[in-house]
N, C-alpha and C positions, 0 to 999 in steps of 0.2 A: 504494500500500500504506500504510496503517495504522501510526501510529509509538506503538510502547506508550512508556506518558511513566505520571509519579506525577504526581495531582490535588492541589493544598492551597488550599481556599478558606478566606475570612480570613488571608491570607500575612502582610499587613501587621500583623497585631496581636503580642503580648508573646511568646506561642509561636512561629506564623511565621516569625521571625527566627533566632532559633534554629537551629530545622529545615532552612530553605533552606541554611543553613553548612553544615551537617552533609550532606545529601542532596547537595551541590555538591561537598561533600569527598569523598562516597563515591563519585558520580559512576556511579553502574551505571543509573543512569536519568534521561532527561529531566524537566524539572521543568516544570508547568503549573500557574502560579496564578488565581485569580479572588475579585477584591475588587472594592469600589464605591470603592473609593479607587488611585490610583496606589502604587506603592512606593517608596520610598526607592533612590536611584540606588545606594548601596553595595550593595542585596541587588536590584533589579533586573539586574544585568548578569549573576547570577549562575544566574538563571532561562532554561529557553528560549522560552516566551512566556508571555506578560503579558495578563490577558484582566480590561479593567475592566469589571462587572457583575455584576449578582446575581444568588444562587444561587436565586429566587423565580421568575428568566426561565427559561423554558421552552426558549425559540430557542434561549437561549444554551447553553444545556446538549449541546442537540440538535447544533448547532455543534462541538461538543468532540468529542461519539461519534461524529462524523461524520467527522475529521479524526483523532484519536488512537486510539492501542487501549490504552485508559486498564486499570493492573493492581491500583492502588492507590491511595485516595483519604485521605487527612489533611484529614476536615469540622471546620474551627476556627474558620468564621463562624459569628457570633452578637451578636445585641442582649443584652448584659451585665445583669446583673441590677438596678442603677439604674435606667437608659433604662428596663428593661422591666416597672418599677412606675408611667411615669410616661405610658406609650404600651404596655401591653395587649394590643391586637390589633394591633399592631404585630409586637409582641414574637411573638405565636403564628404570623403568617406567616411570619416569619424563621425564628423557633429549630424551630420546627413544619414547615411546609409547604415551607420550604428542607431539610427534612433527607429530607421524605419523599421529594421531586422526586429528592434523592441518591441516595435509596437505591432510588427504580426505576431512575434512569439506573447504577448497578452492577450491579442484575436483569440489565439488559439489554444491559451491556457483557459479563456475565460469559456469559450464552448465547452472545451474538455470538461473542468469541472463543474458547468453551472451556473457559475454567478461571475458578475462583472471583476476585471483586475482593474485595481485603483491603479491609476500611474501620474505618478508625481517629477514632475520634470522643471527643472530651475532654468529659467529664461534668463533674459539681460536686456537691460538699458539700452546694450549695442543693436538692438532691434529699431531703435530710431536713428534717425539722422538729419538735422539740419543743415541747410545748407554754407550758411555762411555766422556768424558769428553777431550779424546785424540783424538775422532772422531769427534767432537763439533769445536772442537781447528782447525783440520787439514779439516774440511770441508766449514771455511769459509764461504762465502753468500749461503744462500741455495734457491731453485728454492721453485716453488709453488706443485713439484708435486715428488720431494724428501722429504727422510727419513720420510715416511708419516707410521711409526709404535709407534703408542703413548705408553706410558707406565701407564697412568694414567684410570682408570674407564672414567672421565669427557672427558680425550683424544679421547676413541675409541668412547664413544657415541656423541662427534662433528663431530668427520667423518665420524660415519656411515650415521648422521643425512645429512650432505654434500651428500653423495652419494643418499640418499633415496629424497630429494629435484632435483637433475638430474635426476634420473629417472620419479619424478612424472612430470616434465620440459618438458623431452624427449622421454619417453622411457615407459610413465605408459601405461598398460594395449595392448600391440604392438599386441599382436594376435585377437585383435579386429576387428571385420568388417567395423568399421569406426575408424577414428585416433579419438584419445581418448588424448595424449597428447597436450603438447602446452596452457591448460588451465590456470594450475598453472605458473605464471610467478617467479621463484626460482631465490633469488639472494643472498649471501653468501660475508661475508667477515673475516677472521681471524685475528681479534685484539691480537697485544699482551701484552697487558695491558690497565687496565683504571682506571682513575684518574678523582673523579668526587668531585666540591669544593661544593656542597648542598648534598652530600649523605654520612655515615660511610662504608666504605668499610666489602664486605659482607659474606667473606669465601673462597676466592678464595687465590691460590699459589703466586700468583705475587701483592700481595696485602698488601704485608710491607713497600714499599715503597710509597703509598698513606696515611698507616696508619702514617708514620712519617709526612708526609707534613702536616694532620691534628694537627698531634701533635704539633708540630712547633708552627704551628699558634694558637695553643691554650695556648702555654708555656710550655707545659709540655716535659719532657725528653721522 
């Protein structure tokens, strides 16, 4: 039988850490991470397995549904918005075609067992873009659903990642004989910034001003 557990890929990054406490505190569900990197031995022992690989392998995923009856997934791998001005098509197979793999293996966990898979996915600020710094100025508070033309690689592939999460919500597969959506439970939020006191800040644009806090506090200039 089938052990339903919570998914968190990118464990290891500034959020990750976090979260593992917290889901380990609460303890109503086993915890299944998947990173390209190992985790740090303090928030490994606190997971029940540790799966090093990426969310791009297909196996691996295949693996997971095979073995777990996975209810809820925390998607927080991702090429940062740095890395993915300087590697492109990198950046679209990770933040892109690892989120879509995601979000059919939740299609298909949520058929499997019944009931919808919550999927919780951290967006970014870099989903907007103004154009000049005169429009920035003179546009004030901005809504949730203005100047949504990013400028950045990491920008376009958080909204397209937005959109393809409503659609698998609402919208997947509509010329179906039977409704097909509704399985994936898709929920989004765009952070615009993070600031995490257990992790080194990881590549991302808005991430000079955590590197100072660290520094700070370590004495350094």
């Amino acid at each position: 039988m089938r052990k339903p557990v919570v998914v968190i890929t990118g464990a290891g990054g500034e959020i990750g850490h976090g979260l593992i406490d917290r889901l380990a505190e609460q303890g109503d569900r086993r915890i299944v991470t998947i990173d390209v990197s190992r985790l740090e031995d303090s928030i490994a022992r606190k997971v029940d397995r540790e799966i090093t690989g990426s969310i791009v392998d297909k196996a691996l995923l295949e693996r997971v549904m095979a073995e777990f009856e996975v209810d809820r997934i925390f998607h927080l791998a991702a090429l940062l918005s740095t890395r993915s001005e300087f590697t492109p098509v990198a950046a679209h197979e990770v933040n892109v075609e690892g989120t879509l793999h995601l979000l059919e293996f939740a299609q298909h966990e949520a058929e499997s067992h019944g009931r919808p898979v919550v999927f919780i996915y951290p967006s970014s600020i870099a989903a907007y873009g103004l154009p000049s710094l005169q429009v920035k100025s003179d546009a004030g508070r901005v809504s949730e659903d203005q100047y949504l033309h990013p400028t950045t690689m990491y920008g376009c592939n958080k909204l397209y990642c937005e959109m393809l999460g409503d659609y698998y919500a609402r919208h997947y597969k509509q010329l179906a004989a039977e409704r097909m959506a509704g399985r994936v439970d898709f929920r989004c939020l765009r952070f615009p910034g993070l600031i995490s006191g257990a992790t080194l800040p990881a590549g991302g644009t808005s991430d000079y001003a955590p590197e100072m806090i660290h520094a700070a506090a370590k004495g350094e200039p």
